[in-house]
Structures are given as C-alpha cells and as structure tokens.
ChimeraX commands (.cxc) that place a marker at each C-alpha (Angstrom):
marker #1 position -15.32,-37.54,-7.28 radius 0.5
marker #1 position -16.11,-38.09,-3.54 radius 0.5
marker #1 position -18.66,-36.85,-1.44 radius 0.5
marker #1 position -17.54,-35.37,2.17 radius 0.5
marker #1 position -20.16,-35.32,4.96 radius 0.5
marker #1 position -18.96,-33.91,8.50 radius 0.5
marker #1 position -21.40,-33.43,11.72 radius 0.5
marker #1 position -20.29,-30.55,13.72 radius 0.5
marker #1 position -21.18,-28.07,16.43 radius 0.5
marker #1 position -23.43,-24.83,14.56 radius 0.5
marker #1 position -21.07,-22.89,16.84 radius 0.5
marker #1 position -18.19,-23.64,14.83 radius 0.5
marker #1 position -19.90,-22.90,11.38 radius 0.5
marker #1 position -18.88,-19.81,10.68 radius 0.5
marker #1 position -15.58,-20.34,10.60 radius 0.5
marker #1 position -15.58,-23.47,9.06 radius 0.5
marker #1 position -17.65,-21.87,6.00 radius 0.5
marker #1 position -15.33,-19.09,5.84 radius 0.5
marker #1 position -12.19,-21.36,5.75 radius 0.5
marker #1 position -13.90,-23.86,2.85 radius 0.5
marker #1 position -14.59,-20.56,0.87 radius 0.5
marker #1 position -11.09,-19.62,0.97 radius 0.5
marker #1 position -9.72,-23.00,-0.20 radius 0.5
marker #1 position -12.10,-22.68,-2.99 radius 0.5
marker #1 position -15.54,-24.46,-1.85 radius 0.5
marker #1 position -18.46,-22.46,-3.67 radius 0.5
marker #1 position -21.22,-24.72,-2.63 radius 0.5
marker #1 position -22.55,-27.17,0.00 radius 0.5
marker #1 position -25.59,-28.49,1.63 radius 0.5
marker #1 position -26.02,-27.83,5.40 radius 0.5
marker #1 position -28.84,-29.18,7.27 radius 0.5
marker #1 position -29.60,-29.05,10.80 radius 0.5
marker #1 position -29.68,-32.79,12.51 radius 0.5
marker #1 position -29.87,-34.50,15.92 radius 0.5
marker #1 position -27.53,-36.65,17.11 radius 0.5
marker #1 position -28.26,-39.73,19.71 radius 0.5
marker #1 position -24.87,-40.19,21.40 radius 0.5
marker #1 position -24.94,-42.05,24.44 radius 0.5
marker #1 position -21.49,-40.85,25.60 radius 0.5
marker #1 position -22.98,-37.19,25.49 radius 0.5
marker #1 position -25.69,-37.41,27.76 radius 0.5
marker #1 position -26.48,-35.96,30.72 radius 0.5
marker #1 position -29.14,-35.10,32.84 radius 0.5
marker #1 position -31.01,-31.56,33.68 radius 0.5
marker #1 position -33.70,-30.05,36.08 radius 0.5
marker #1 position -37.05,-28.35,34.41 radius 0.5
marker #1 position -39.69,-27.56,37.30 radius 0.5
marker #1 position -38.19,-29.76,39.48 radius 0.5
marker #1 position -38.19,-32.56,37.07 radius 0.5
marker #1 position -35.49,-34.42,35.33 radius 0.5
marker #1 position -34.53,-35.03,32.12 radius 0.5
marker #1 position -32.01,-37.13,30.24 radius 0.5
marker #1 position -30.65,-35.47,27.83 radius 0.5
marker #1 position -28.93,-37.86,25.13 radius 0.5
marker #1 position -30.07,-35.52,21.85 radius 0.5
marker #1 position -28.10,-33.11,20.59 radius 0.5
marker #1 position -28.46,-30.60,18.08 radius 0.5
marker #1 position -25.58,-30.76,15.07 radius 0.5
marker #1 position -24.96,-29.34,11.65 radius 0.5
marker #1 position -24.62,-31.61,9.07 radius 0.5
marker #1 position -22.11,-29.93,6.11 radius 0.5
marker #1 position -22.25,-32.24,2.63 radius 0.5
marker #1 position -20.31,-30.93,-0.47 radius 0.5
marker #1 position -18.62,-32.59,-3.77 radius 0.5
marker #1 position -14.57,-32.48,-4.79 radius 0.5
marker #1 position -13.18,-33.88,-8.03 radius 0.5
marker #1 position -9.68,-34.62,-7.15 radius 0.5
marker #1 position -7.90,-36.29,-3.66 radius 0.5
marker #1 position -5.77,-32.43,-3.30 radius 0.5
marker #1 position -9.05,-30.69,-2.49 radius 0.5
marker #1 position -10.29,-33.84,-0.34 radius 0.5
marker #1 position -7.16,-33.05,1.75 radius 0.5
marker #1 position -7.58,-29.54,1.97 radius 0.5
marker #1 position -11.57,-29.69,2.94 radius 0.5
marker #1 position -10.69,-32.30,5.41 radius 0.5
marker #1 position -7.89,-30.34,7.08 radius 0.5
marker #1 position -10.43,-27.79,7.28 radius 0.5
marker #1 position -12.79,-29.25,8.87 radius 0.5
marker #1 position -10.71,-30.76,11.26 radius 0.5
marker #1 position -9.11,-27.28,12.16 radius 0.5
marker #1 position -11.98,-25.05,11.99 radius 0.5
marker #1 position -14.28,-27.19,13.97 radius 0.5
marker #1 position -12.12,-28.99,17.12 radius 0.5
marker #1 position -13.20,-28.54,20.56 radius 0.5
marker #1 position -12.27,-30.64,23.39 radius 0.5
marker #1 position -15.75,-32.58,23.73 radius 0.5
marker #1 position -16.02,-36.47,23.62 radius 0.5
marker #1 position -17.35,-37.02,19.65 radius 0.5
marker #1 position -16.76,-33.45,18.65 radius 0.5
marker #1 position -17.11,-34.10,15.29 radius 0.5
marker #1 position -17.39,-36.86,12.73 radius 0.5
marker #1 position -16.12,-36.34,8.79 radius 0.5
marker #1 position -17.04,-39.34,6.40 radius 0.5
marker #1 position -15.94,-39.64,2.85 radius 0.5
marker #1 position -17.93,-41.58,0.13 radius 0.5
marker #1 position -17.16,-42.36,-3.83 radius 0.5
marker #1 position -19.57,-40.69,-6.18 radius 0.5
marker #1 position -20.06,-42.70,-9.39 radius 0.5
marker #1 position -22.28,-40.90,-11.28 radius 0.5
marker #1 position -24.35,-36.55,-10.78 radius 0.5
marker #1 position -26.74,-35.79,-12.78 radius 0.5
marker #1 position -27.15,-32.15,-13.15 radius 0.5
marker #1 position -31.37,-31.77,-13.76 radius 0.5
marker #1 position -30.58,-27.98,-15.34 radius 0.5
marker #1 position -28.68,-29.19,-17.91 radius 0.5
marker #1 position -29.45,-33.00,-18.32 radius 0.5
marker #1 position -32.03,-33.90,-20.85 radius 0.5
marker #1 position -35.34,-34.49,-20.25 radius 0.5
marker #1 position -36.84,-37.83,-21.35 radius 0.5
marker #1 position -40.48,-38.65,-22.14 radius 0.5
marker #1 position -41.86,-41.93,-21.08 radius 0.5
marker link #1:1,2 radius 0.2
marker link #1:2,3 radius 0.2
marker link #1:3,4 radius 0.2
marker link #1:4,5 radius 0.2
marker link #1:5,6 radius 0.2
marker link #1:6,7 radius 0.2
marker link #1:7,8 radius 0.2
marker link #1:8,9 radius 0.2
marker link #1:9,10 radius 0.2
marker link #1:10,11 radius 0.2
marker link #1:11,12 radius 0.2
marker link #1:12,13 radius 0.2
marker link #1:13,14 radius 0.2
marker link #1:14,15 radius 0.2
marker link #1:15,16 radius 0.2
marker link #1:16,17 radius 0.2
marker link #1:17,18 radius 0.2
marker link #1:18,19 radius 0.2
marker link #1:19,20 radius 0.2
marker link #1:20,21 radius 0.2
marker link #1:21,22 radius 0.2
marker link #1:22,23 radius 0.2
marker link #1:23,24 radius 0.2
marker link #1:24,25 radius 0.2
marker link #1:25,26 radius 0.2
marker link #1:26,27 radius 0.2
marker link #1:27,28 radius 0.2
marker link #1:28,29 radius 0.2
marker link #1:29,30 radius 0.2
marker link #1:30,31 radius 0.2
marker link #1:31,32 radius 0.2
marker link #1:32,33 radius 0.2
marker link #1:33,34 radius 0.2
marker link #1:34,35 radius 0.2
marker link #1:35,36 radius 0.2
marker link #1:36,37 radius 0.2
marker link #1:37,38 radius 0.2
marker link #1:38,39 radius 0.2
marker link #1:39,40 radius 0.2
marker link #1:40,41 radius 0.2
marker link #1:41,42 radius 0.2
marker link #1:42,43 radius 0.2
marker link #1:43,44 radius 0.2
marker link #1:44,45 radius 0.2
marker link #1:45,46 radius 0.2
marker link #1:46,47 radius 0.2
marker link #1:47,48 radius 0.2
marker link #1:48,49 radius 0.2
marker link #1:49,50 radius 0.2
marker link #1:50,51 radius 0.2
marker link #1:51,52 radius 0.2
marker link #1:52,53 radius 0.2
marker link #1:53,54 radius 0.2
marker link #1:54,55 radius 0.2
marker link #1:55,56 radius 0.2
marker link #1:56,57 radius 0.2
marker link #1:57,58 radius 0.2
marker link #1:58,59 radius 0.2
marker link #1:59,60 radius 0.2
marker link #1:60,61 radius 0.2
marker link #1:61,62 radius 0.2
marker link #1:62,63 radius 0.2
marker link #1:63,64 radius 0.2
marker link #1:64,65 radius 0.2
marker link #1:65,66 radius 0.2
marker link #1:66,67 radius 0.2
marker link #1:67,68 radius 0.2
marker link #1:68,69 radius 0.2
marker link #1:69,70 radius 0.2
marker link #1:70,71 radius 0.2
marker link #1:71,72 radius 0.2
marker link #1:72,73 radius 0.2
marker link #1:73,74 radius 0.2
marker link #1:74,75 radius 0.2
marker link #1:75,76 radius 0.2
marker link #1:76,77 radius 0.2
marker link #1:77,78 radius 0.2
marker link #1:78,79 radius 0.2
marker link #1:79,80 radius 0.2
marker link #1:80,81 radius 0.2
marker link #1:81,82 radius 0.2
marker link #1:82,83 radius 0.2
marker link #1:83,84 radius 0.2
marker link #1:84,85 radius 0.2
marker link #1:85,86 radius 0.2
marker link #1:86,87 radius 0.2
marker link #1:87,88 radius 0.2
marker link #1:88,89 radius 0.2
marker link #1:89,90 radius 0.2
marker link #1:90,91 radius 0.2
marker link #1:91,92 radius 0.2
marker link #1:92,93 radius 0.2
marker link #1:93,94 radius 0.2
marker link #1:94,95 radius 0.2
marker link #1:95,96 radius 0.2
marker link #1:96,97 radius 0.2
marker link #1:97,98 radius 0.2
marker link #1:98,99 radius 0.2
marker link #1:99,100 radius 0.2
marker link #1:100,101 radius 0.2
marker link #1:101,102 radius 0.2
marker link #1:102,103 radius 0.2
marker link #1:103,104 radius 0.2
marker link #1:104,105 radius 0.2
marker link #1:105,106 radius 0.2
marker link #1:106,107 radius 0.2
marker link #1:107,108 radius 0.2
marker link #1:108,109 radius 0.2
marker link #1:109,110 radius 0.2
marker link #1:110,111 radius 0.2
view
C-alpha cells in the first residue's frame, strides 16, 4: 500500500477530483495549506506600503492505493490535471504504508 500526497493550486481541483473519480479514487483527504517558497515570492503595494509576499495558499490532496497500477494512474493524474507553467507548480510525494487501522471495525481494547 502507499500513500500519495500532492500540493497543488485549489484552481486546478476540480478537475483533478473529477479525473481521480473516474480512474476509480472514492476517497481522499484535502486540506488547505501554505506554502513558504522562496522562488515564488514577490512583492505588492497595500496603502502605499509593501509587502513581500513569499506565502502561498495550496491544496494539499492525500489518498491510499493498494497496488503500483493505480499509483501510476493517480500520479498521471495528477500530473495532467494539475500543470501550469509556474516555477514549483506542484509537488507529488509517495510514501510506504505498513500498517491502517480501520477504528470502525478494529476492536476495541480495555486497558
């Protein structure tokens, strides 16, 4: 089992959810995030002041696959549904899952 995290632009999320859904995805996490890249920032004017602005705002998208097929398929999809031309545009990182513990159906133990 592996575990697929991928920061990307909420403008892109959309698409990207409908394009996991088709290959079969029934269920992530998503969680808004802000990213500190340094190669991103830039500066603006507010009431004649200014600002660096080296923050961004990302989604974070986290889900589960059981065999290296659907890892390629949820990774191609990301990488389609979610490309712009921006410097760090996105980020997908893949991790091995030893052991989920379901808490509906896993036992309960007294201690």
């Amino acid at each position: 089992m592996k575990k697929i995290e991928a920061l990307i632009d909420p403008g892109n999320m959309e698409q990207l959810k409908k394009a996991l859904i088709k290959i079969g995805i029934r269920r992530m996490t998503i969680s808004k995030v802000d990213e500190f890249d340094d190669q991103k920032s830039h500066k603006e004017l507010y009431r004649a002041n200014e600002y660096l602005i080296d923050v961004t705002k990302e989604l974070k998208i986290e889900l589960m696959v059981t065999t290296d097929e659907m890892l390629d398929r949820v990774v191609q999809a990301i990488e389609k549904n979610t490309k712009t031309e921006n410097i760090g545009d996105r980020e997908i990182s893949v991790f091995p899952v030893g052991k989920v513990i379901r808490l509906r159906t896993h036992p309960s133990h007294s201690v």
